[in-house]
Each structure stands twice: as C-alpha cells, then as structure tokens.
C-alpha positions as CSV (number, residue, x, y, z in Angstrom):
1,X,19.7,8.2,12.7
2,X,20.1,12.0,13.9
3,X,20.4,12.5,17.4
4,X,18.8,15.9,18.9
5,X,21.5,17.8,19.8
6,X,19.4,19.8,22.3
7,X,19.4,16.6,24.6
8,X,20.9,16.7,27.6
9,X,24.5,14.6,28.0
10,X,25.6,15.6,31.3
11,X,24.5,13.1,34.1
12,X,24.4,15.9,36.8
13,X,22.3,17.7,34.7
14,X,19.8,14.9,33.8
15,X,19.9,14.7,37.7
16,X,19.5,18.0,38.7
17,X,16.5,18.1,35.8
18,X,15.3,14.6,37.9
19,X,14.8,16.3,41.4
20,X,12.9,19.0,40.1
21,X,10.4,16.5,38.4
22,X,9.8,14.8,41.4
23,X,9.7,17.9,43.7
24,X,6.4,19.3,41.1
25,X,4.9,16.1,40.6
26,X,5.0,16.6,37.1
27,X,6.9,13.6,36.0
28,X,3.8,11.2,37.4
29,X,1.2,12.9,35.1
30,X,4.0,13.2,32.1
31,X,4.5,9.6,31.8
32,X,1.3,7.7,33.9
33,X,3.3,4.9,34.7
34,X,3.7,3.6,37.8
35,X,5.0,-0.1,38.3
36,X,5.6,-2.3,41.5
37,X,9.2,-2.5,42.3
38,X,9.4,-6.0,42.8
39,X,7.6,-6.9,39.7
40,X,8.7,-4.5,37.0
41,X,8.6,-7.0,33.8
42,X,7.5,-4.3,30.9
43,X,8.0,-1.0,29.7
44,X,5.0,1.0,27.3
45,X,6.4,3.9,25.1
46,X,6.6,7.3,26.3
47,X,5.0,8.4,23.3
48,X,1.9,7.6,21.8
49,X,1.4,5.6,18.6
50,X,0.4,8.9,17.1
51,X,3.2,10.8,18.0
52,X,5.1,12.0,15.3
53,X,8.0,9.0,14.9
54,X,12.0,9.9,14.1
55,X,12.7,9.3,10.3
56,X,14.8,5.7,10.5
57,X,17.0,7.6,7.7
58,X,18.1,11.1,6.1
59,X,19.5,9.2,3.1
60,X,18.1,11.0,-0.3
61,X,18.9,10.1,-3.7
62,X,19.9,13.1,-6.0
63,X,18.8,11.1,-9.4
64,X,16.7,8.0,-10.7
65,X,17.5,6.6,-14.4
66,X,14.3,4.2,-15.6
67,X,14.5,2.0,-18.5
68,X,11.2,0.5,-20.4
69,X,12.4,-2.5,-22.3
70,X,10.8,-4.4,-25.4
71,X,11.7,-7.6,-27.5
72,X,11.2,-8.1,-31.2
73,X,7.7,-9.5,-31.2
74,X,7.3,-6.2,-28.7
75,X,5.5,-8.3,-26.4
76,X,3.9,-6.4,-23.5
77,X,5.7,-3.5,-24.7
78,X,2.8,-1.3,-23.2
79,X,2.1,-3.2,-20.1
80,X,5.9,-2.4,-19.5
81,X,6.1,0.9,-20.5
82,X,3.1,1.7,-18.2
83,X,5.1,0.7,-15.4
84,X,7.7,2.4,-15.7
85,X,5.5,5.2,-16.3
86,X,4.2,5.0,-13.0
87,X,7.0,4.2,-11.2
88,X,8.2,7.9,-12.8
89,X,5.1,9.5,-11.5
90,X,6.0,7.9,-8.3
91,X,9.2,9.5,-7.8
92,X,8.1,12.5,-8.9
93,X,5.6,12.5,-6.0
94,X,8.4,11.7,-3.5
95,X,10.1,15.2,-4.3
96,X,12.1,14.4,-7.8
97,X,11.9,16.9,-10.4
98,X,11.8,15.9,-14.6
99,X,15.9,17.3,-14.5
100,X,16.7,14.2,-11.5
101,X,14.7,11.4,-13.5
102,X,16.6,9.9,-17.2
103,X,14.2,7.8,-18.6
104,X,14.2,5.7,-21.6
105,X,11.1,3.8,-23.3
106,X,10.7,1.8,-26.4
107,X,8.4,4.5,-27.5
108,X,9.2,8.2,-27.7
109,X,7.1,10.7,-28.8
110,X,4.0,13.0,-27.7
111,X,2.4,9.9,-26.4
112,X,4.8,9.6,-24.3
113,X,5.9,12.7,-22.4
114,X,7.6,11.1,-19.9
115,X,10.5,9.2,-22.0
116,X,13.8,11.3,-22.8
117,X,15.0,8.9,-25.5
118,X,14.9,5.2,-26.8
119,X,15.7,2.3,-24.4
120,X,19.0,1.0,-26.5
121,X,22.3,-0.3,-24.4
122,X,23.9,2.9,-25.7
123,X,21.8,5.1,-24.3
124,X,21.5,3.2,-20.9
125,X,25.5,3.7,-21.0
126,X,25.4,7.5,-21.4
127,X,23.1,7.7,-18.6
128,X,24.6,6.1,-15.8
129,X,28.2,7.0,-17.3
130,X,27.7,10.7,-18.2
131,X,24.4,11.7,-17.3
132,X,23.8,10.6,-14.0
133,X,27.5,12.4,-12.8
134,X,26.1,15.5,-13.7
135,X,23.7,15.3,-11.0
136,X,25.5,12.5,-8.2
137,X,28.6,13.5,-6.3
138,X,30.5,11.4,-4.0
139,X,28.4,12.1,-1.3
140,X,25.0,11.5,-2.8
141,X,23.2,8.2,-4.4
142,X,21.7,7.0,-8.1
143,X,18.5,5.2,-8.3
144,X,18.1,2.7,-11.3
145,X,14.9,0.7,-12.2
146,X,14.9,-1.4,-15.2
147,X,11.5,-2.7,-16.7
148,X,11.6,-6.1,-19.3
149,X,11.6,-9.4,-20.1
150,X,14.5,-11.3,-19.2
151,X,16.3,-14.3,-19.1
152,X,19.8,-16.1,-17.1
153,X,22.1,-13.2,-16.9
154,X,20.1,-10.7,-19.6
155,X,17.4,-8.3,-20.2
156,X,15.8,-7.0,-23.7
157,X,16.3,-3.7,-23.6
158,X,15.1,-3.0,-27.6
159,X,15.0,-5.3,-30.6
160,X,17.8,-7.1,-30.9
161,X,19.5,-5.3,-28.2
162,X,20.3,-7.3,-24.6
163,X,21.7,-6.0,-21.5
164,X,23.8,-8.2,-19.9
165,X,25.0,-8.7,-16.3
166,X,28.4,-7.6,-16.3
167,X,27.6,-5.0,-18.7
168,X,25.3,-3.8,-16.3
169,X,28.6,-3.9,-13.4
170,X,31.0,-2.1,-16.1
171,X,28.7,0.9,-16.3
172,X,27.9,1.4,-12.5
173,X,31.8,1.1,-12.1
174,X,32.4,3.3,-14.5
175,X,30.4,5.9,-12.7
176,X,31.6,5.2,-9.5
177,X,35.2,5.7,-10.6
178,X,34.2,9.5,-12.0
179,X,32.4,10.5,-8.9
180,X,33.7,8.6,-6.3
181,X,30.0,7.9,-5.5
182,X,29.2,4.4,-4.7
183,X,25.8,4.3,-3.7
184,X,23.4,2.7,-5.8
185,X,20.1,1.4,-5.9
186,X,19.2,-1.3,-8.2
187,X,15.4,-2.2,-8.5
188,X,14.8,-4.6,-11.4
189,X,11.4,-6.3,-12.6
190,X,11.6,-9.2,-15.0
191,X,12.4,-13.0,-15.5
192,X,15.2,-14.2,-14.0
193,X,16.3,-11.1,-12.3
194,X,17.6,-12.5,-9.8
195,X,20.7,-13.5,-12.1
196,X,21.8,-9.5,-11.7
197,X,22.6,-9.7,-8.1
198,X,25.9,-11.5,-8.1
199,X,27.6,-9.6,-10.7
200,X,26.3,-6.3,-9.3
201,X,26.5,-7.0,-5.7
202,X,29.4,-4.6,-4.1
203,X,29.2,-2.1,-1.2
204,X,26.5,0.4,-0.7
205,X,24.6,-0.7,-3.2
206,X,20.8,-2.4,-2.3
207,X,20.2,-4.9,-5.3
208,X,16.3,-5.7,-5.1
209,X,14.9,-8.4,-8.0
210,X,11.5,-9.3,-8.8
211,X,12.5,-12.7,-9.2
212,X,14.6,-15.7,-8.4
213,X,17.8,-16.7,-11.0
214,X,15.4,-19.7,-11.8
215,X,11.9,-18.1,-11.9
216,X,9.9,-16.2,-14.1
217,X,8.0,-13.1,-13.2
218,X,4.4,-12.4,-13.0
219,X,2.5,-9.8,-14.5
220,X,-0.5,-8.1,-11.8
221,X,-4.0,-9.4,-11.8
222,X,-5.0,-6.8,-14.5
223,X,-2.1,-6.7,-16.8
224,X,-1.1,-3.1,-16.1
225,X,2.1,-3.6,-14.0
226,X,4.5,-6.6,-12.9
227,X,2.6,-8.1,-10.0
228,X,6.1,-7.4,-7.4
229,X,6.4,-3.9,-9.1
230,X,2.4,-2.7,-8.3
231,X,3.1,-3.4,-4.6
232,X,6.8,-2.2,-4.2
233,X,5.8,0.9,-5.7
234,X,3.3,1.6,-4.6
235,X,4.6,1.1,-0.9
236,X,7.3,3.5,-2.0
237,X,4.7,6.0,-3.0
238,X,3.8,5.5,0.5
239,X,7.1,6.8,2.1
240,X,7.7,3.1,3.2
241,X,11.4,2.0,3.1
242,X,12.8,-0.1,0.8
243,X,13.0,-3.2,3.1
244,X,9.5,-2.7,4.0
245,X,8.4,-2.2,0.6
246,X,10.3,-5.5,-0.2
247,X,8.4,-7.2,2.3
248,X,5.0,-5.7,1.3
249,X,5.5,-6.7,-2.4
250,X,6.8,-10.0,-1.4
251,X,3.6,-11.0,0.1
252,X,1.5,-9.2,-2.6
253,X,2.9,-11.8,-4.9
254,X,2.6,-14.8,-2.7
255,X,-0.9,-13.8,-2.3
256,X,-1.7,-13.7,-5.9
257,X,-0.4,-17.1,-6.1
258,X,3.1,-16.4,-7.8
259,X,6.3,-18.5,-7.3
260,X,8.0,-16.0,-8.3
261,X,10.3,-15.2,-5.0
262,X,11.8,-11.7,-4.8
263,X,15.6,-11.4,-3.8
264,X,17.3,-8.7,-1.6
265,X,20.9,-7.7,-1.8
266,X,22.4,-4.9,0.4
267,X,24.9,-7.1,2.5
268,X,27.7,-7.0,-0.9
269,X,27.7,-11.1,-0.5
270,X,26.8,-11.6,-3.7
271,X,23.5,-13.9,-2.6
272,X,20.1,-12.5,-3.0
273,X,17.5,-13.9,0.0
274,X,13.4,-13.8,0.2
275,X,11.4,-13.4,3.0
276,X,10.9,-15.8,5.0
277,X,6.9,-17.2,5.7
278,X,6.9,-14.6,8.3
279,X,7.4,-12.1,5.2
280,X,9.9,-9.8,7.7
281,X,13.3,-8.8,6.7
282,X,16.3,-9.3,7.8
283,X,17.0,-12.6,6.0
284,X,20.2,-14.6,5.5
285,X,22.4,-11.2,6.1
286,X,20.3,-9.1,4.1
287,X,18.0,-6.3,4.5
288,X,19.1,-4.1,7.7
289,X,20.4,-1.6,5.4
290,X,17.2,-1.5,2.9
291,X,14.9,-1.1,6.1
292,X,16.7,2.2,7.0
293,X,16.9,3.7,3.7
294,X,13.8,5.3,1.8
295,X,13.5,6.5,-2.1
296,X,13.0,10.2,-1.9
297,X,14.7,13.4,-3.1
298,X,14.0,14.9,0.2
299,X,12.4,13.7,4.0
300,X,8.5,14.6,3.2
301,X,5.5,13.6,4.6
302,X,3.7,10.8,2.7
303,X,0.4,8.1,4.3
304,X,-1.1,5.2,2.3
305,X,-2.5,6.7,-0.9
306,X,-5.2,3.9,-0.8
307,X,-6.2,1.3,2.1
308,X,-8.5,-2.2,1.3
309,X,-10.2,-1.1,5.1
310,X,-12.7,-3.9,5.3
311,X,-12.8,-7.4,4.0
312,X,-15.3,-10.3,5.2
313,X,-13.8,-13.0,7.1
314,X,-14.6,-16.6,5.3
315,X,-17.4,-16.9,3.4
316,X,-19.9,-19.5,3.2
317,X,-22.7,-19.8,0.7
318,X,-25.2,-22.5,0.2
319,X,-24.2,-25.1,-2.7
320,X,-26.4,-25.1,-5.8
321,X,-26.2,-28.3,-8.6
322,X,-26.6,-25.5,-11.1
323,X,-25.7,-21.6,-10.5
324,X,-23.8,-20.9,-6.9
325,X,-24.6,-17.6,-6.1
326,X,-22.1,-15.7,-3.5
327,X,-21.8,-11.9,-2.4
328,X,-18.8,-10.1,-1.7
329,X,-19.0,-6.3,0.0
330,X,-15.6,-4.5,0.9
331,X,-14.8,-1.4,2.4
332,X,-11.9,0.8,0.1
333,X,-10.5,4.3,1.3
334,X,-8.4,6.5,-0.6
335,X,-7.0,10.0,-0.9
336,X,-6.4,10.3,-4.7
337,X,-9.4,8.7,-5.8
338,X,-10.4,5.1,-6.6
339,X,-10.3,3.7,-10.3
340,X,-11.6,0.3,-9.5
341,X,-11.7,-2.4,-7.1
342,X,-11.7,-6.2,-8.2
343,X,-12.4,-9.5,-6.9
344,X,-10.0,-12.3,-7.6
345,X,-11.3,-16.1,-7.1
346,X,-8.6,-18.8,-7.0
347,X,-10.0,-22.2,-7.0
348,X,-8.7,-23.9,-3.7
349,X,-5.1,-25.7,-4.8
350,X,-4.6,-23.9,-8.0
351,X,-1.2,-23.6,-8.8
352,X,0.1,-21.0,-11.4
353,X,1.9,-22.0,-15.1
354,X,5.3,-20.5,-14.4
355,X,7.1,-20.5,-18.0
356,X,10.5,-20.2,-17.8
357,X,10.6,-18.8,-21.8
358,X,12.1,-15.0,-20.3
359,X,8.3,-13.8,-21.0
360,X,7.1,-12.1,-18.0
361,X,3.8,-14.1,-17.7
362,X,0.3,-13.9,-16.5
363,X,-0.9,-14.6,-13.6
364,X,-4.6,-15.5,-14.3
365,X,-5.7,-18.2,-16.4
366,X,-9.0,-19.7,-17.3
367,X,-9.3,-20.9,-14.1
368,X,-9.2,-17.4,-12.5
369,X,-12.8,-15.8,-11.8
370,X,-11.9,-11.9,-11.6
371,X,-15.0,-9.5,-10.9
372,X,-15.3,-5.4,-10.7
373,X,-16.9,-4.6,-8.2
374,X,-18.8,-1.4,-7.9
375,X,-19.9,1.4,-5.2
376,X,-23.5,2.5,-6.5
377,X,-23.5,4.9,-3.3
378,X,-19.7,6.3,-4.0
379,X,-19.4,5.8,-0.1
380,X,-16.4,3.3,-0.4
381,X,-18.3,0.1,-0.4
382,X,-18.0,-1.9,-2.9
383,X,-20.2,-4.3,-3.4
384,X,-21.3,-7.4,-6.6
385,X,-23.1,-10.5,-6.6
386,X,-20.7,-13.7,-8.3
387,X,-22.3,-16.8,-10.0
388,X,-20.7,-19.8,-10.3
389,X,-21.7,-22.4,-12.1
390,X,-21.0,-26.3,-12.1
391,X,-19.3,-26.3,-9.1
392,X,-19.3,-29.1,-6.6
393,X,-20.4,-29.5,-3.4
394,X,-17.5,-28.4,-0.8
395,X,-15.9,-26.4,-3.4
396,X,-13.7,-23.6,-2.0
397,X,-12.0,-20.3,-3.8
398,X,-9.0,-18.2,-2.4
399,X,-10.6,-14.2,-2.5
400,X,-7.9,-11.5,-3.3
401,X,-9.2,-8.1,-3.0
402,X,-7.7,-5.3,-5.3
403,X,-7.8,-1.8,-5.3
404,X,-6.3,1.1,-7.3
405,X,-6.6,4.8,-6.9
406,X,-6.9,7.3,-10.0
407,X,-2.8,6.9,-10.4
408,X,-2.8,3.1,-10.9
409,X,-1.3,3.0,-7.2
410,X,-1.9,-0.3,-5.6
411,X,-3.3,-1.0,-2.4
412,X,-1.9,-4.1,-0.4
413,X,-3.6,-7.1,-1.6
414,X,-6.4,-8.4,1.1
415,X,-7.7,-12.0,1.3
416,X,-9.9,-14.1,2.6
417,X,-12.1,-17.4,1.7
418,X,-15.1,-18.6,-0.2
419,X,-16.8,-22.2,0.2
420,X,-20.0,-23.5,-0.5
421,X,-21.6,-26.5,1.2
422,X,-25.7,-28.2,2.0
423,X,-26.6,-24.8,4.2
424,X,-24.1,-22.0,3.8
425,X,-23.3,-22.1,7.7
426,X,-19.3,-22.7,8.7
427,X,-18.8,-26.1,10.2
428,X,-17.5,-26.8,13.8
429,X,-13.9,-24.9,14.4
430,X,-11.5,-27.7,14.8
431,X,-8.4,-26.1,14.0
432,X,-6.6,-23.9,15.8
433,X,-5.6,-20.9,14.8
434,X,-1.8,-19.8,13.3
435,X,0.6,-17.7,15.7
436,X,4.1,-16.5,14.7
437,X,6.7,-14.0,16.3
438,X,7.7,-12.2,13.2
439,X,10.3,-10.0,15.0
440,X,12.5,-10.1,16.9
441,X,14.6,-12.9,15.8
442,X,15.7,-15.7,18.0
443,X,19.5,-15.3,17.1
444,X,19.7,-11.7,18.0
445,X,21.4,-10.1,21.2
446,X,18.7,-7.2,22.1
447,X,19.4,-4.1,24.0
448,X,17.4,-0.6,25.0
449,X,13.5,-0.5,23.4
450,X,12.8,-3.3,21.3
451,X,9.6,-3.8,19.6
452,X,8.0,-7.0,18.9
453,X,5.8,-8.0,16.6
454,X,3.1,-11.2,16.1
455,X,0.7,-11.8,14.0
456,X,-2.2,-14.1,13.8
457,X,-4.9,-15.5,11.6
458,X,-7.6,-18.3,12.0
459,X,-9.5,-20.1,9.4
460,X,-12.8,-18.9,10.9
461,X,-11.9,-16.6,13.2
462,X,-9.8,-14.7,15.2
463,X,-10.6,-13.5,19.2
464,X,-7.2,-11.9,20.4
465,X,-3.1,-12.5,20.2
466,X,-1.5,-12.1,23.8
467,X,2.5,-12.0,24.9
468,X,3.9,-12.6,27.4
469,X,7.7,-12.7,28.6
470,X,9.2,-15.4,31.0
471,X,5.5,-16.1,31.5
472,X,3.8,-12.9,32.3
473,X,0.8,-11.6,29.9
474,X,2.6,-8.2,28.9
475,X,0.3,-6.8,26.1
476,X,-2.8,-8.5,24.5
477,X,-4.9,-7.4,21.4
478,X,-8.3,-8.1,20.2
479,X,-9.3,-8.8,16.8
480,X,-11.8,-7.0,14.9
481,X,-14.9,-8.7,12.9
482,X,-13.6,-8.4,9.5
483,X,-9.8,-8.5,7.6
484,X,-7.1,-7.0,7.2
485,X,-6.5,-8.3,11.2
486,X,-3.6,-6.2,13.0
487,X,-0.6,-7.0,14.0
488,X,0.3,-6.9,18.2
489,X,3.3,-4.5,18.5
490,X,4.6,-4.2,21.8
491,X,7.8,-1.7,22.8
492,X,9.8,-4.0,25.4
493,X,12.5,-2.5,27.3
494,X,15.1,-4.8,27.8
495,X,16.8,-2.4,30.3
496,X,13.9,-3.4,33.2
497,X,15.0,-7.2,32.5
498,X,18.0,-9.4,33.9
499,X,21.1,-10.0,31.4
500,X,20.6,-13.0,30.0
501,X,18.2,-15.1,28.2
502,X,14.2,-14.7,28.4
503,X,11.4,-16.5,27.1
504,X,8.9,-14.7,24.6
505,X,5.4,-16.5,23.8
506,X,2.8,-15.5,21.7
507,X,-0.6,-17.0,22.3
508,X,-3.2,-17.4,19.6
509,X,-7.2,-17.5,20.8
510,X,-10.2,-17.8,18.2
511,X,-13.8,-17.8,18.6
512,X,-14.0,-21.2,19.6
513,X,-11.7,-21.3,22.3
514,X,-9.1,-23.1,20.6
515,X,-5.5,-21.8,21.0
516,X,-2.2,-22.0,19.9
517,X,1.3,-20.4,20.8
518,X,4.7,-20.2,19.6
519,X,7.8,-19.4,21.7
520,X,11.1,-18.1,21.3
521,X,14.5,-17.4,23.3
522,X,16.6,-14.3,23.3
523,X,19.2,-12.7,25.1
524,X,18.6,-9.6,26.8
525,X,22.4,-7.9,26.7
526,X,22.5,-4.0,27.9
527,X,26.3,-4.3,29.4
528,X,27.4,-1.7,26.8
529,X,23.8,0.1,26.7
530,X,24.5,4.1,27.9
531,X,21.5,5.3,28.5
532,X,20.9,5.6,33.0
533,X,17.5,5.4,34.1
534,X,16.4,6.0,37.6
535,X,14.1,4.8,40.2
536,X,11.8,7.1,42.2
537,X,9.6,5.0,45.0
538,X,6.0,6.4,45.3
539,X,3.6,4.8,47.1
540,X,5.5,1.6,47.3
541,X,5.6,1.4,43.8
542,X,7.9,3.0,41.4
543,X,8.6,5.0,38.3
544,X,10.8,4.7,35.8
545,X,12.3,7.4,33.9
546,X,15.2,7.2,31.3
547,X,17.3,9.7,29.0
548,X,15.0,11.2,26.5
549,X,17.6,9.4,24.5
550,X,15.5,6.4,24.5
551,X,12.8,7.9,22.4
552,X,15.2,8.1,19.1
553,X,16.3,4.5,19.4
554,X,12.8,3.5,18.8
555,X,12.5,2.3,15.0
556,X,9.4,3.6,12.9
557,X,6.3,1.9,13.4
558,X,5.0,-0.1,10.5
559,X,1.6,-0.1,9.5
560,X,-0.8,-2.8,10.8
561,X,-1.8,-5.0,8.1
C-alpha cells in the first residue's frame, strides 16, 4: 500500500499542527466527534463511505495468455470458447491492449477475431516460454486462464492433445528462469482443477480453481459460461480483487446449487482452501495475498457493470390441485445495457447430478423451472407470471435471480423463496433469524482501524443487525423490505480499547421479535502500533485525533451484498 509522502512524520510538527487546530476550532467541525472521556468504547471513520478509498494494491500485470480448450467429441466447444471470449473482452476493459493478451481457441478464423492461433500444448509452450518474456520482466507479472474439460491432473486442450500438471509447472519455470519474473496468476475453469494447485503452487504465484481435485465443474444457468467463471469475471470486470472475486463466485455457485467448491492458492503450501459458510477469505493460510492484488494493466476506475437492486423477500402464493400460479417482479440496474434477466426455481431439497466423467456439466435438469423475465416499460423492472402445475400442497422452490448486461457480464446471483400453501399468507415466525461475524476472525491479533463485518438473513424477515463490543451497542443497521440485505460494516479502532482480549457480539432482530446472536473473542494488541493520537478535553468530553496516517491503513470497502 503507498504511503503519502506529503504526511507529516515529525511528532513536533503533528503537534505544533495540533495546537493550531484547537486554538481555530476547526478540528471540532472537521471531524464531529466528540466522545465522553470515561466511556470512549468506538471510533467512526474520518472519512465518509463515499470518500474516495486508497487502492489496497498498485500491482499490474503486463500480459494475460488465455486458452479455449476442446475434446474429440468437441463437446461444449462453443460454450467454452465463449468464455474465454469474454473473459478477453474483460481484460481488455481493465486497460490490456490486443499486443498484452495471447490467446488460443479451438477455432480460428474470421469468426473468431479474438483467437491468435489454435489451442495445441505446443502452442501453449511458446506462449508462456517465449511469448509472454517479450512482454514480462522481472519486475512485472503473467496472467494465465485456461478454459476445458478436465480430469485428475489434466486438461483437453485439443483433440487428442492433454495438458498435464507438471507440464503446466515445466513451462512457468521455464519462464521464470528467462526473466527472473516469478509472479504468476493462474485462473483455471474445469473438472477437477483443483488437481493443478499442488504441482503449480510456488511463491508469488495465486493459483485460483473452479473446482475441487474430486469435483466436477458446473456450467451457468444458461450454458454460456462455467457457472464459477460468470461470477469471478465478472467481479473482475468490476475492479474487485482477486480474493473478493473468489469469494463472490464462490457463493454464486453455492447458490446455484453446485458442489463444486472453488480452491485458493497464494500461501506456496501446495493446499488449495474454499470459503468457509461465511464465504470470507482468508481461509486455512490462504487468500491475504489475492485480497490485495487486482487484474488490471493499470489502477482505473471501474463500478458494478450490472446490480440485481431489488428482489422480494419469501413468497407465498395460494396452492391450486391443478395450475399454481406465482408472480415474480425484480428490480435490475445497469450501465452497459441489460440482455436478459431470468428466474431460476429449485425445487426445495434438490440436489444437483455431479458426474465425475471430466465433462464440465450442467447445472439444470428437468427438475429446474428457468423463466425470462421481461421489462414491458424498459424501466428496470422486470416482471412474469410462473405456472406450476401438479404441485403439492406446502411445496416450496429456491428463487435465483439472474441478470446479464449487453457483454454477457454477470450480476451476483440474488435469492429468495417460493411456497404455496391453503391461503398464500406466511405462517407464524418461529425461527429465529441467522447471525454471523464474517470478519474479523477469532484467531487474529488486531491493531489500528479494523473493520468488521456481519451479516444477517431471516426466513421471513429481517428488522436490524446490532454490535456491540464488551457489551456496548456500537453500531446497528436496519434492514430494507426487499433482498439483496446489507451487510453492517463498522470501522473499530482498536487504539481507544485496553490491550487484551474483548468480546464482539452480533445481534440478529426480525419482524417478529425473535433474535439471535453470535459472539466472538479477540485480542486487541497495539504495543508495536506507531501511529500517537491525542486527547483534547472540551466540555467534559473529548476528542480524538490521530496521524492522518490512520486513514491509509483502512482496507477498501466491499460492496454490500
């Protein structure tokens, strides 16, 4: 993280700078905080949450080799070669030109404008052994994305024609021994991709899979796109990081119903991890170096290019012996355009056939009700009435919500429920609602700002989250009327609190009063921390001022979902 040099070091001067503040009053309507001595328990951010945030990293890459592959049969040889293509549309949108991006497809011609040559072994070789060192020194970094069926240790790269594991390592070291570069990252989609990380593991590279060693990958809802690849990209597209992205894509899967469990590598152990139910990184060692680092040619601005803005929460519709008739209305922004928005209905304890034949597979199945819904009034509300018949009484569906733009970029998947009983009301609340602390982590010795985050959801619905620290209501949000519900992110400085350990609970409220909480212990430890904050009494209270330094050790704020 770059430090502003124009800060000031010197504690006389920070001083000096201190008495004038006070003498003008203008440090009480600079920061409008003013907290009783004997009770100072929390500390809000300086700036506000629209204040233009420090980038968490500078780290560019200088060149991104794709690779589309096929299999005899060429079995979803143009589902794959689609996403690669807009994975390559992607970086070209984060600042790469056509000379930075090598890309190889199993078809090559003017149908594909995109694709430099074949995808063969041989010519994945030449790229990462003599192509990419024409454009990667030792100081810079290679992006790679591979694209195919695959199986233990293997991917089909063209008829006949498999990439394996260490073949993979030989090339990479290869190019590290030329240029003296060794920072790579590795983003494969496909069966059994998992099985790469081992092998391929080694320092500074960030290994991300799209599947366990033991699991087969899922193709999206529509076909177009692996179902992890649709969100990881298109979270990249977004100028999230690559840990975040992770974590996005790992729910986006999880939602759809996939077991298909996404590994991260960027500690060099060899061991790829998930998420955790939280779905927060870091995990098991790994993901504090992928959280920092973004895939770009250069630091640009970049938002969401599309946003599901409004879902209902449960739905309940009146039970019919014949025809079940249900409505579904969302709310979809976006700044590119919107191609179409779908409805997804997964029958309540469906579970997903996961082949383990190296085919990536797909995810709906006769079971699977998918609907387009449509926006007669092009005002972003979309809209469609869904019959069901033969259902029984009580039955209940799972409702994902997709949405593309114009690109095929994906928006985060948003879900929420669909039963039908004798009078289409919901039934008494009886359970409470689900609360979890999803950062910090219990284990971890915290110093300066810290933020923390908790999420919520109820299975009617959701009043507020509150926090409190060793027992004293800190921060509180309310929920709106309707998904995607926010998260509570809170700025904590650990510097106002005692060394030692501190209790952080989350409290859960929902409309009907019930409640839940969850609590965790952590250790406050600023003995080392160098930033000085002072004290100045007003009024019996006081006000707290640090460094300005504080303000760059905050890490960039993640987007509510």
């Amino acid at each position: 993280m770059r430090v502003d040099t124009s800060l000031l070091s010197m504690k006389t001067s920070k001083k000096i700078i201190l008495a004038l503040m006070i003498l003008s009053g203008i440090f009480l309507s600079m920061l409008q905080l003013q907290l009783q001595f004997t009770n100072v328990v929390a500390y809000s951010e300086f700036v506000s949450s629209d204040t233009p945030q420090i980038s968490v990293s500078d780290e560019t890459q200088s060149a991104w080799i794709l690779l589309a592959g096929d299999t005899w049969d060429h079995r979803d040889m143009a589902a794959l070669q689609n996403a690669a293509n807009i994975t390559y549309e992607i970086l070209r949108g984060n600042g790469f030109s056509s000379e930075q991006i090598y890309y190889m497809g199993p078809e090559v011609g003017p149908s594909q404008p995109y694709v430099n040559t074949s995808s063969t072994k041989i010519n994945l070789k030449w790229a990462i052994e003599e192509w990419a060192p024409q454009h990667v020194n030792s100081t810079q970094s290679l992006g790679i994305a591979l694209f195919s069926h695959g199986d233990y240790d293997a991917l089909a790269v063209m008829v006949g024609d498999a990439l394996w594991d260490t073949d993979l390592n030989s090339y990479l070291r290869n190019f590290e021994i030329t240029t003296g570069c060794k920072r790579i990252i590795l983003i494969i989609e496909g069966c059994h991709s998992g099985s790469f990380i081992y092998p391929n593991s080694k320092d500074n590279r960030i290994i991300v899979t799209s599947a366990h060693t033991l699991a087969g990958a899922a193709f999206n809802a529509d076909r177009t796109n692996g179902a992890f690849s649709e969100s990881f990209w298109s979270s990249v597209a977004s100028c999230l990081t690559i840990g975040t992205a992770f974590e996005e894509a790992v729910i986006h899967v999880r939602n759809l119903g996939s077991h298909q469990a996404p590994q991260i590598d960027d500690n060099h152990d060899g061991q790829g991890h998930t998420v955790a139910p939280s779905g927060y990184l870091p995990v098991g060692g790994d993901g504090n170096d992928a959280l920092d680092v973004k895939i770009w040619a250069k630091p640009i601005v970049c938002f969401p290019k599309i946003q599901i803005e409004m879902v209902p929460l449960p739905i309940y519709e009146i039970w019919d012996l014949f025809t079940s008739v249900a409505n579904i209305e969302v709310e979809v922004g976006s700044s590119t355009g919107i191609s179409k928005v779908y409805a997804r209905f997964v029958p309540s304890g469906w579970e997903p056939n996961d082949p383990l034949d190296g085919y990536i597979y797909p995810i709906n199945d006769a079971a699977i009700k998918m609907i387009e819904l449509e926006d007669p009034l092009m005002n972003g509300i979309y809209s469609s009435d869904i019959a069901f018949d033969g259902l029984a009484l009580g039955d209940s569906f799972i409702v994902n919500i997709l949405a593309y733009d114009a690109s095929g970029i994906a928006a985060d998947i948003v879900s929420t429920s669909l039963s039908f009983n004798a009078d289409g009301e919901a039934p008494p609340d009886t359970e409470p609602p689900s609360i979890y602390i999803t950062k910090p982590h219990s284990e971890d010795a915290l110093s300066d700002v810290v933020e923390i985050f908790v999420r919520g959801d109820d299975n009617q619905e959701l009043e507020t989250i509150e926090l409190y620290i060793d027992g004293l209501l800190v921060d509180n949000l309310a929920m709106p009327d309707h998904y995607p519900y926010p998260e509570l992110q809170f700025s904590c400085n650990t510097s106002l609190y005692t060394e030692g350990k501190h209790n952080i609970t989350a409290v859960a409220i929902d409309k009907a009063g019930l409640t839940n909480q969850t609590s965790m212990i952590v250790k406050f430890d600023n003995l080392n921390n160098e930033i000085i904050y002072y004290a100045a009494g007003i009024g019996g209270g006081v006000v707290i001022i640090s460094s300005s330094a504080i303000i760059i050790r905050f890490r960039k704020k993640r987007k509510l979902r």
